[in-house]
C-alpha positions as CSV (number, residue, x, y, z in Angstrom):
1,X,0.0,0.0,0.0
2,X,1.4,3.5,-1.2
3,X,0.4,6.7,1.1
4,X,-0.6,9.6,-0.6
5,X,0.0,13.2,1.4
6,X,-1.7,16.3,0.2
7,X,-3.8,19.2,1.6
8,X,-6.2,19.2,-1.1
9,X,-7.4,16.8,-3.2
10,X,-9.8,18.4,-6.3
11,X,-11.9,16.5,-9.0
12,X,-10.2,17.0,-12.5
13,X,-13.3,17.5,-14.1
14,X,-16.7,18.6,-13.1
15,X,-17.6,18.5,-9.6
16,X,-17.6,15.1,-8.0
17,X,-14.9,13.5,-6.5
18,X,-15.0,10.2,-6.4
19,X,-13.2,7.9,-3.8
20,X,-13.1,4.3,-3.8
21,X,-15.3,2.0,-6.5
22,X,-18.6,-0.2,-5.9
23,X,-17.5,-2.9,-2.5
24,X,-15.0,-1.0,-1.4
25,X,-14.3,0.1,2.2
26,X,-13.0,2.9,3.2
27,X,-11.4,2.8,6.6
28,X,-11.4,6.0,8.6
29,X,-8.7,5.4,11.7
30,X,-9.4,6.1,15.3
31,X,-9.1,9.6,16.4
32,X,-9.6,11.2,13.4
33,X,-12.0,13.7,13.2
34,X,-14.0,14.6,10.2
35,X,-15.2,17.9,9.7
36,X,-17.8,19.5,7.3
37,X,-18.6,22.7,6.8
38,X,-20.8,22.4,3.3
39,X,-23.9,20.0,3.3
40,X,-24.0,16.4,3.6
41,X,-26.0,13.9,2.2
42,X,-26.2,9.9,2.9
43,X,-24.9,9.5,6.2
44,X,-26.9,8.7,9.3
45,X,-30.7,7.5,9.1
46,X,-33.8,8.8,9.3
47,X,-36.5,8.1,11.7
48,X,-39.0,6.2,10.0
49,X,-41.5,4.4,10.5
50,X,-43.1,6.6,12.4
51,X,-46.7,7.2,13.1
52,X,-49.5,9.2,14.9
53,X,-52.9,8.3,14.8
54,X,-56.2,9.7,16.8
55,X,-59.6,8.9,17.1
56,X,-62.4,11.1,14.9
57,X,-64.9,10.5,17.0
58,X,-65.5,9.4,20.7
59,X,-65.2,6.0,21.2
60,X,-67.4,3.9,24.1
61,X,-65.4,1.7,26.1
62,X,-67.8,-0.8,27.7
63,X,-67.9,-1.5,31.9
64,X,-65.3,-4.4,33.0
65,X,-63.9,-5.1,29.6
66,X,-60.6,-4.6,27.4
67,X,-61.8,-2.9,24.0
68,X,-59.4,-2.3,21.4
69,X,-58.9,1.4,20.5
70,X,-60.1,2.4,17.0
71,X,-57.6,5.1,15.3
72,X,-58.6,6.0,12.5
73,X,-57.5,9.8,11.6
74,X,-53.5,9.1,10.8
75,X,-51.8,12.4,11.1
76,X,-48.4,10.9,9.9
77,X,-47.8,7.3,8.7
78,X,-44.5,7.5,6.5
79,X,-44.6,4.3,5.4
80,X,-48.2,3.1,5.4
81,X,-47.6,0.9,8.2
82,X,-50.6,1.8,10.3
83,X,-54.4,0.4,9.4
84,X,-56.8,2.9,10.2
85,X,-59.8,1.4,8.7
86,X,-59.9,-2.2,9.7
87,X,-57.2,-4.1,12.6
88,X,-56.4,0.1,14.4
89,X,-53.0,-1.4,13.9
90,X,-49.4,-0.5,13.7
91,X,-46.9,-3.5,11.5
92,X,-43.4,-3.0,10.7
93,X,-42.6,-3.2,7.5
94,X,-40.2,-5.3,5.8
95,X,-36.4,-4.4,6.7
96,X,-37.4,-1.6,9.3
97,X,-36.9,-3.4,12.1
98,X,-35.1,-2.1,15.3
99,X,-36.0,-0.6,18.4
100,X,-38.9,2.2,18.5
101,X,-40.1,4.4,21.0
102,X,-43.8,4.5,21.3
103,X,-46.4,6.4,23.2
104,X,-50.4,6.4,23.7
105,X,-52.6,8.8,25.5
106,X,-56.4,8.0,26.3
107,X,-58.7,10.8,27.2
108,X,-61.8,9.8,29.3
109,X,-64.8,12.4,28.9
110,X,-66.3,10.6,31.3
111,X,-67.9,13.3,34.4
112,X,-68.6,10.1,37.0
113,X,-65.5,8.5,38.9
114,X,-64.5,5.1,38.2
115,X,-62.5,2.3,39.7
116,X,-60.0,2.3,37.1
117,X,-58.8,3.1,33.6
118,X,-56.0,1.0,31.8
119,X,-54.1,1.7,28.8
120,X,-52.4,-1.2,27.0
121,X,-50.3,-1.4,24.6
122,X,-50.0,-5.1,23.3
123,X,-47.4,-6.4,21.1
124,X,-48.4,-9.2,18.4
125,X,-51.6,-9.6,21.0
126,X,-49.5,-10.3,24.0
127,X,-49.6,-6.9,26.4
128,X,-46.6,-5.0,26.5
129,X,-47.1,-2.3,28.5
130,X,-49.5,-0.5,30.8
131,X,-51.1,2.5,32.9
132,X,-53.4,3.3,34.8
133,X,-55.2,5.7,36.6
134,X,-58.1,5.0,40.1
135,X,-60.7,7.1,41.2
136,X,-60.8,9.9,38.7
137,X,-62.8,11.6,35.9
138,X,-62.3,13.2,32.8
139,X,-58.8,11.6,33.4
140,X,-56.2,11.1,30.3
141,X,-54.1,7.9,31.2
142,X,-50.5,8.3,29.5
143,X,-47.7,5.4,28.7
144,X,-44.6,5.6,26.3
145,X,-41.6,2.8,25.8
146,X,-38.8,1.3,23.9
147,X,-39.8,-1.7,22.3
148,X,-38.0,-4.0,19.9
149,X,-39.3,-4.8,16.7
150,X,-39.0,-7.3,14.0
151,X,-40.4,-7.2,10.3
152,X,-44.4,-8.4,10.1
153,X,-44.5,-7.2,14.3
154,X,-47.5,-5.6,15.4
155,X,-49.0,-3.1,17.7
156,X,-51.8,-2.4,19.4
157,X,-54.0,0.1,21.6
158,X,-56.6,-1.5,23.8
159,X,-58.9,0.5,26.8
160,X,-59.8,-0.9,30.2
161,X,-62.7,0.8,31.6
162,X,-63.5,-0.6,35.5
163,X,-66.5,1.5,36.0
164,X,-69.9,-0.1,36.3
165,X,-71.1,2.0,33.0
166,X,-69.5,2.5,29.5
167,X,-67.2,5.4,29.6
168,X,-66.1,7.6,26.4
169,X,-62.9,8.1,24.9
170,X,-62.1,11.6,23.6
171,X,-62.5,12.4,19.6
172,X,-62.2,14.7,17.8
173,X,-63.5,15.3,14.1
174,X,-61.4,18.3,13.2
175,X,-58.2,18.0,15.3
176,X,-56.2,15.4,17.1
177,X,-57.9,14.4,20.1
178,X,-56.6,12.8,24.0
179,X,-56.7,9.7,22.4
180,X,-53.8,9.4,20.5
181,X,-51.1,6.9,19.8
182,X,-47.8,7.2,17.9
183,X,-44.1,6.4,17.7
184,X,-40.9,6.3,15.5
185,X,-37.9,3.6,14.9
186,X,-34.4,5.0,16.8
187,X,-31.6,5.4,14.6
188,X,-28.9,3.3,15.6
């Protein structure tokens, strides 16, 4: 291997310089620091999927009973991942796999107290993660997480309402509502 020393290297013709062809590797030693001061393109990631979905309209949550949560208003779904008119589902899609962060909020518009209010988020139908709030009304029950995800994964949103009538969750037909649910994949 020959070393080449210079203080500026300059395209002959045009403007792109090339380095290295196609399956190439170009190593970059410890301790050195590159720095830009133009624009650059191609490196890092981007933080996609993501999604955030709310409800249109309230949503009844029956007494004593887990019922899934039906977003249907997507305010940002990059990929098309998220179903908003028939499983109120999130699926990664092939080759986006990795870990996400993920958060839900359910709004109760509920004026009576109740004995409790769960939010669950379930992954591939198994829960995940919950919260909960006791003894409240008009409460909005809150959870977020990391979560790892594979290709054809799912995710879901599902209400417990403990009162001894049906409760309502918050919609909205011209803005995002309480009831929301979103998330993004981390770059790594």
């Amino acid at each position: 291997m020959s070393k080449l020393e210079t203080n500026q290297v300059d395209p002959a013709t045009g403007t792109t310089l090339t380095l290295g062809t196609s399956g190439d590797t170009i190593a970059i030693p410890s301790g050195v620091t590159i720095a830009n001061s133009g624009t650059s393109t191609g490196f890092g990631g981007v933080n996609t999927p993501a999604w955030s979905v709310s409800i249109s309209a309230n949503q009844s949550i029956s007494a004593s009973a887990y019922t899934k949560v039906q977003f249907d208003r997507e305010e940002v779904d990059t990929d098309n991942a998220f179903d908003n008119s028939s499983n109120y589902r999130f699926t990664v899609p092939s080759g986006k796999g990795g870990k996400y962060f993920v958060a839900s909020s359910l709004r109760n518009t509920s004026s009576n107290d109740f004995d409790a209010f769960y939010l669950n988020i379930k992954k591939n139908g198994s829960d995940y993660v919950f919260s909960s709030v006791r003894n409240e009304f008009r409460e909005t029950v809150v959870t977020s997480c990391l979560i790892n995800l594979s290709a054809g994964d799912y995710l879901e949103v599902f209400a417990y309402n403990g009162d001894s009538g049906s409760i309502d969750l918050s919609g909205s037909s011209d803005k995002p509502s309480g009831t929301h649910f979103s998330g993004y994949r981390i770059i790594e």
